[in-house]
N, C-alpha and C positions, 0 to 999 in steps of 0.2 A: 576590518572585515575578516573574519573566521570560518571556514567553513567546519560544520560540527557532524558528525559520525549520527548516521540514520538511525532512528529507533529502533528499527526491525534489526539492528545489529549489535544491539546489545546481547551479550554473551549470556546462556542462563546461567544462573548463579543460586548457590546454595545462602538461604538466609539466614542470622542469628541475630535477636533481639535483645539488643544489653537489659534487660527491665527483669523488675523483680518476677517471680511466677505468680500471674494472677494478675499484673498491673497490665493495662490497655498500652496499646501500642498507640505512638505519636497519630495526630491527625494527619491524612496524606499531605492536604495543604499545606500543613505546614511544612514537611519535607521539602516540599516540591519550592517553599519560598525561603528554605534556608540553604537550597542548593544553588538554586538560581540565584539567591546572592553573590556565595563564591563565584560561580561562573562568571555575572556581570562584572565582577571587580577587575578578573584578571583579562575580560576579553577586551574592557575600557580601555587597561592599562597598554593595548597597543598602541592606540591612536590620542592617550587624552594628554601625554606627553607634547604632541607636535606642536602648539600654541605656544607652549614654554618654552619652547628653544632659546628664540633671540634672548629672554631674561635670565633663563638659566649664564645662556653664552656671556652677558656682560658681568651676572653676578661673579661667575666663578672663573673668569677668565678663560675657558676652553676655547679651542683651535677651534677650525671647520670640523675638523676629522674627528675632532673627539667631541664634535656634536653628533655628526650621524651617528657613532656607537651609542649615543644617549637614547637612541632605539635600536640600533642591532644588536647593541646585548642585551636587551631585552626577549627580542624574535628567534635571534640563532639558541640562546639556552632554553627556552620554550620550543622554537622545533625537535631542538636536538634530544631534549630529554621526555616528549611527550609520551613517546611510545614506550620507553622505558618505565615511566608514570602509571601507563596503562594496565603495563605486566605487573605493575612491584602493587596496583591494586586487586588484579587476580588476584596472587600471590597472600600478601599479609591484611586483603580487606580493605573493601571500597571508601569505609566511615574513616577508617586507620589515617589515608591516605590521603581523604581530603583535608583530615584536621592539620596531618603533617603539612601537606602543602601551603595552606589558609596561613599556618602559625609560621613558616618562612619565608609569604610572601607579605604578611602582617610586617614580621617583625624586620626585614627586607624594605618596606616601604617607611617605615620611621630613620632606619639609617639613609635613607637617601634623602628623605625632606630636612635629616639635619647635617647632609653633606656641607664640608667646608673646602673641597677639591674637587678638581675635577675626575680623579680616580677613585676619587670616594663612593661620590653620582655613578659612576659605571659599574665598579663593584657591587653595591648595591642591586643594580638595575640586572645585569646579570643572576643574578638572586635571586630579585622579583618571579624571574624569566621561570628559573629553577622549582621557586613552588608552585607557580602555575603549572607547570608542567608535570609536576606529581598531584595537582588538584584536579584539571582540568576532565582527565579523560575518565573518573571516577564520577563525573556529576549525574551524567546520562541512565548508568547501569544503575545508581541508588535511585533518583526517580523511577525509572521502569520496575525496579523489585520494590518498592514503597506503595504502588498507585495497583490496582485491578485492572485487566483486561478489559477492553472496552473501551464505551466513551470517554469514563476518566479519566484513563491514563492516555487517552487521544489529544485530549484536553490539556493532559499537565505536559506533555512533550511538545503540544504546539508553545507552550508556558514557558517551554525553557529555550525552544530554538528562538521565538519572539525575542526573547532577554539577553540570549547570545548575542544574535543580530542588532539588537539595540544596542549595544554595550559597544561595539567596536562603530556604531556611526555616530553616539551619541561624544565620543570620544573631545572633539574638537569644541562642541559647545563647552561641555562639563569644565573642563582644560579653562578656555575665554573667561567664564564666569569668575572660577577660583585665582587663576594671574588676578584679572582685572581689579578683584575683591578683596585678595587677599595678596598673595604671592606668589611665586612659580613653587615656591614647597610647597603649598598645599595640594598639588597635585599629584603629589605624592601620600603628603599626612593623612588625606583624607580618607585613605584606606586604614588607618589605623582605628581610629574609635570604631569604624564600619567593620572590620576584619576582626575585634576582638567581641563586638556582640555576636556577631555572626558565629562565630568559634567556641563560645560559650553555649552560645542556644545548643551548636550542632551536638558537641560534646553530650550535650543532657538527651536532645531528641533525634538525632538521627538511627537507622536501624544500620546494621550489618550486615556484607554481605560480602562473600567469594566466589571466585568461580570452582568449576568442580575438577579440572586440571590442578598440577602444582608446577607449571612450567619455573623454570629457571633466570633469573631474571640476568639479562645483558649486559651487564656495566659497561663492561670495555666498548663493547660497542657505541654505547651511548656518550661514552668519552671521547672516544675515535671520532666520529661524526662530528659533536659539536667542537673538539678543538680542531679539527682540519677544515669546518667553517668558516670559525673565527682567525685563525691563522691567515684562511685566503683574504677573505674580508679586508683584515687590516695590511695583507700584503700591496692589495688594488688599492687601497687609500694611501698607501705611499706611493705610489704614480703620480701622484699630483706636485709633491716638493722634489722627489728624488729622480722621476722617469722613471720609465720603463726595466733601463739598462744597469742602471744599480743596486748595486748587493742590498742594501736596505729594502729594495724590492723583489727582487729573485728569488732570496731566500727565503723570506716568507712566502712566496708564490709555491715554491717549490717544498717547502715542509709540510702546507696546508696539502697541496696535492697529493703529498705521500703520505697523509693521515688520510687521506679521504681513500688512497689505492688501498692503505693495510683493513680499515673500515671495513671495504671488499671482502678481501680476505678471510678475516676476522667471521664476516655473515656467512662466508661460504662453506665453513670447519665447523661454527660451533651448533650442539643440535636444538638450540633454544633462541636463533638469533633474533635481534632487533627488529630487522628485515630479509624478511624469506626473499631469496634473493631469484627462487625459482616464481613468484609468484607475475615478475615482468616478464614470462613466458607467455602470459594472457597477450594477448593484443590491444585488449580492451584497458588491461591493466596501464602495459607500461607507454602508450601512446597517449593516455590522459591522464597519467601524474607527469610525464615529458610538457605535455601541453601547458600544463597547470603552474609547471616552474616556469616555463618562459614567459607566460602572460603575469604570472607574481613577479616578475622581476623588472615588469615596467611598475606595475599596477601600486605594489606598495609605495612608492614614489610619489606617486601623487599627492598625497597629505603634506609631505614633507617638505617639497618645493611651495607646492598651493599656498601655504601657511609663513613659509619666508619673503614668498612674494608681494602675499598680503601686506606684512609688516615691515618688512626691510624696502622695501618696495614706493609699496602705496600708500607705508603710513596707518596703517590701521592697527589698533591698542590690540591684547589679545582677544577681550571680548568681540567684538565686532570680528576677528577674524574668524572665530568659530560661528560665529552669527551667520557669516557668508559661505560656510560652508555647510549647514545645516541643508538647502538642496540638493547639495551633492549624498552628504547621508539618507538623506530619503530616498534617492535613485537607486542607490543600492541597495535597501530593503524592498523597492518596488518590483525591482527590478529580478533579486533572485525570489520573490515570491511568485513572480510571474514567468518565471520559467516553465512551472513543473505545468500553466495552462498549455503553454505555445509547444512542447516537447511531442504529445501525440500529436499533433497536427503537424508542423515542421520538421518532425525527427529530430531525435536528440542532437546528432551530431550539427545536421544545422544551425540550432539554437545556439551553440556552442562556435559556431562559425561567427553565428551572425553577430553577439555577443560583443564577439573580439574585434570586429570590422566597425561595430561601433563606437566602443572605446579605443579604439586607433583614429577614429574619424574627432573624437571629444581632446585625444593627446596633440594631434596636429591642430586643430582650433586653437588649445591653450597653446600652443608653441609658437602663436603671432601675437601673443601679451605685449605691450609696450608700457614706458615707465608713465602714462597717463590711467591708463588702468579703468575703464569702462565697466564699472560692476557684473552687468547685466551680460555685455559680449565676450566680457575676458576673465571669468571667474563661472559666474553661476550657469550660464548654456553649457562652456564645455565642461565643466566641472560635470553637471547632471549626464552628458554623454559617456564620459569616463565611467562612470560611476554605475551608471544604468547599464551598460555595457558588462562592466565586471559581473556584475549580478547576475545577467544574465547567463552566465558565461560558465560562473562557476557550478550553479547547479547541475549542468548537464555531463561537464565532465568528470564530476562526482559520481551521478549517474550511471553512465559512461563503465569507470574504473570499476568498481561494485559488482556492474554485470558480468565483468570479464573474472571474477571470483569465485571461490567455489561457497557452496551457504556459512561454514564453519569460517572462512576466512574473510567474509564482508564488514565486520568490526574494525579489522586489521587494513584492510587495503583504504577504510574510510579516513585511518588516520595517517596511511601515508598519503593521500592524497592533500590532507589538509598539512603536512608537513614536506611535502614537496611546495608546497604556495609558498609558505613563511621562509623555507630556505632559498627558493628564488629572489623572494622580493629583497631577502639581509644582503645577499652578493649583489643584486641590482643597484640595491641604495650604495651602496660603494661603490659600484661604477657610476652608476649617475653622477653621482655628487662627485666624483672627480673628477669626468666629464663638466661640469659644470664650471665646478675651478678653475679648471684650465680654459675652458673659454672666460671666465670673466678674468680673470688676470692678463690675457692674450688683449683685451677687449678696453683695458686701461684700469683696470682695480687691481687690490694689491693681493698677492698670490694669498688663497686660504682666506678669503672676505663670502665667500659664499653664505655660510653661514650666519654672517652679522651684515650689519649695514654700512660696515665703513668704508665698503667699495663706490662707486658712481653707482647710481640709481639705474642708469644706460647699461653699466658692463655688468653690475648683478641683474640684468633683467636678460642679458644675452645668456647668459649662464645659464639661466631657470630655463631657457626658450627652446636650448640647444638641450637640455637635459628633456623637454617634454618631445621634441622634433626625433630626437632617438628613443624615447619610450615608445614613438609613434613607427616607424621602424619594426623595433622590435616583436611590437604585437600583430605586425603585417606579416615578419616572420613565421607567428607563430599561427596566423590564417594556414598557411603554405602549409606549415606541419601538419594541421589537420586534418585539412583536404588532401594530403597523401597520405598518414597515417591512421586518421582515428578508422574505428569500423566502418565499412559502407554496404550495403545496409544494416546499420546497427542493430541487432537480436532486439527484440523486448526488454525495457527496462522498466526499474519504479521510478515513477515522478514525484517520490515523495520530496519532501523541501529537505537541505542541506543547511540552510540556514545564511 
């Protein structure tokens, strides 16, 4: 699930049409379906991984731990380099940028389906992470400059947020299909023959476009962020063999955090940064990307555990586990299309309450799983709670953020919001999951079995239980933050969808 940057915040932008003088410019639709392709691939590519784990895991022999990076280095280089993505398509042009992205996240995805390591798969995956993140935040501004005011472009932007949204719930089936069918690499391959028509067409038919600034684009900053991420990340996944107390854990804890202080720093000197670091002076701003991180850093978890549960668990092939997870993705398209009704009536900030209170109530359900596994009571209700909950949740503090903006900076505050989510949920999933560890090894399995199934059925299901019991926690936590933090009573905002 992605939340995607408003219409109305699309930057204007100056157009150039690569075409001869005199030849017609591409049909909208068709823009509008060669953009929304790149988009779907990379927003899939969150969630269509989760199914493959356990086969990835025996294929290539990976740890626990270096299964959950088999998506956080996926999420933390996609948060981390989104916004950098954003500028570097101001900057050198939105068509420039998605081809670049498409053709590293293309060429990114065939190295991974023919990894023979388990460094290979993460290198890779990392990568992926990398052109999406130069592709992703260019889709929106080429629709909006490609399409006319009005219905059409009403039209093609409901086209594209629909696709986003599809793409990160469809994730789990697409994933089930291609294991079951074929293999855990084709969940990877499959981006290739689809990434290179795509690349091709765009190359011929997409138009041009820049913004009318020539900001400077961040690097270091975008460096700084995403390795003091990653650093912490993989610091908190050695807690689990090494404790708390050893240098193998300290010092990564401690580097990642002083990447993340100098980060600081770095935004607060340079006059072009990553992140305007004045802009969490809003209230509105910095109380609901806060919100946003702590409710992602149970919320991305869900998939993860869901899906090892299923399989390591209860036995279920991949297909059938994406199969079961199919109500849960629809909860969450239900769920944030129905925000923007419940918002004037409820107030945003409610909805945004209420949201979290529900998928707290869906986390502690799933946290009474047992190794019998009741489809109906211990997967699909709480699954749809969870899930319906997030949705609802994240529209409004999108919302929310946006209004505490000034008009020139609601592009910007959109995509820190949607990159405060992805960085919560990447540190989440490393605590979880080592949280989980260590209870199933405490629990009679053998340390670092969370991931496969060669623990007891019993201690991997304590693991999973104790990992959904503190997500549920968590987002009670982040109840409390709101109801002291967010605005009360919230100004006016747009209800438009976030996606």
């Amino acid at each position: 699930m992605t939340t995607m940057p408003r219409a109305a915040d699309a930057p204007p932008s100056r157009i150039s049409r690569p075409f001869r003088p005199g030849s017609p410019p591409p049909a909208a639709w068709l823009v509008v379906v060669l953009v929304c392709a790149g988009q779907f691939l990379v927003v899939l590519d969150v969630s269509v991984v989760n199914v493959a784990l356990p086969s990835m895991r025996a294929d290539l022999g990976m740890s626990a731990s270096g299964l959950q990076w088999v998506v956080n280095a996926y999420a933390i280089a996609f948060a981390g380099f989104m916004l950098l993505g954003g500028r570097a398509g101001d900057l050198y042009g939105r068509k420039r940028m998605f081809l670049v992205g498409l053709a590293l996240f293309t060429l990114a995805s065939l190295c991974g389906g023919l990894a023979q390591d388990g460094w290979q798969l993460l290198l890779a995956r990392a990568v992926q992470g990398l052109g999406a993140a130069v592709l992703a935040p260019s889709t929106l501004t080429i629709v909006t400059s490609a399409v006319s005011e009005g219905a059409a472009r009403a039209r093609a932007i409901a086209t594209w947020t629909a696709v986003g949204a599809g793409g990160g719930a469809a994730g789990g089936l697409v994933g089930g299909v291609l294991v079951d069918t074929l293999s855990w690499r084709w969940v990877l391959l499959i981006n290739v023959p689809v990434g290179a028509v795509v690349l091709l067409s765009s190359l011929r038919w997409l138009p041009e476009s820049r913004a009318g600034d020539r900001r400077r684009l961040d690097l270091p900053g975008a460096v700084l962020i995403t390795a003091g991420l990653g650093v912490l990340a993989y610091g908190i996944s050695q807690t689990e063999a090494k404790g708390w107390t050893a240098a193998a854990t300290l010092l990564p804890l401690a580097a990642g955090l002083a990447l993340i202080a100098l980060f600081l720093v770095v935004e607060a000197r340079t006059a072009a940064p990553l992140m305007p670091l004045g802009l969490f002076r809003a209230r509105a701003v910095s109380s609901a990307n806060a919100a946003m991180f702590v409710n992602g850093s149970a919320m991305f978890s869900m998939w993860f555990f869901m899906t090892l549960y299923a399989q390591n668990v209860l036995g279920y092939t991949p297909l059938e586990a994406g199969l079961a997870l199919v109500p849960s993705s629809l909860a969450v398209l239900i769920g944030s299309k129905s925000a923007p009704r419940f918002m004037p009536v409820l107030g945003v900030r409610n909805v945004a309450v209420l949201g979290t209170v529900i998928a707290a109530l869906g986390f502690g359900w799933q946290s009474l799983m047992t190794v019998r596994g009741d489809y109906l009571t211990e997967i699909m209700f709480p699954g749809i709670l969870m899930m319906l909950g997030a949705g609802l949740t994240a529209t409004p503090l999108a919302a929310l953020a946006t209004s505490g903006a000034a008009p020139g900076e609601a592009g910007l505050v959109s995509g820190l919001i949607n990159t405060s989510r992805t960085m919560g949920g990447s540190l989440g999933l490393a605590v979880m999951s080592t949280i989980a560890a260590a209870r199933t090894a405490s629990a009679g399995g053998t340390a670092g079995t969370v991931g496969s199934g060669r623990g007891t059925a019993e201690a991997l299901t304590e693991g999973y239980a104790l990992a959904f019991r503190t997500g549920a926690g968590v987002l009670l936590g982040a109840v409390v933050l709101m109801v002291v933090w967010l605005p009360w009573p919230p100004r006016r905002v747009s209800t438009g969808s976030t996606g």
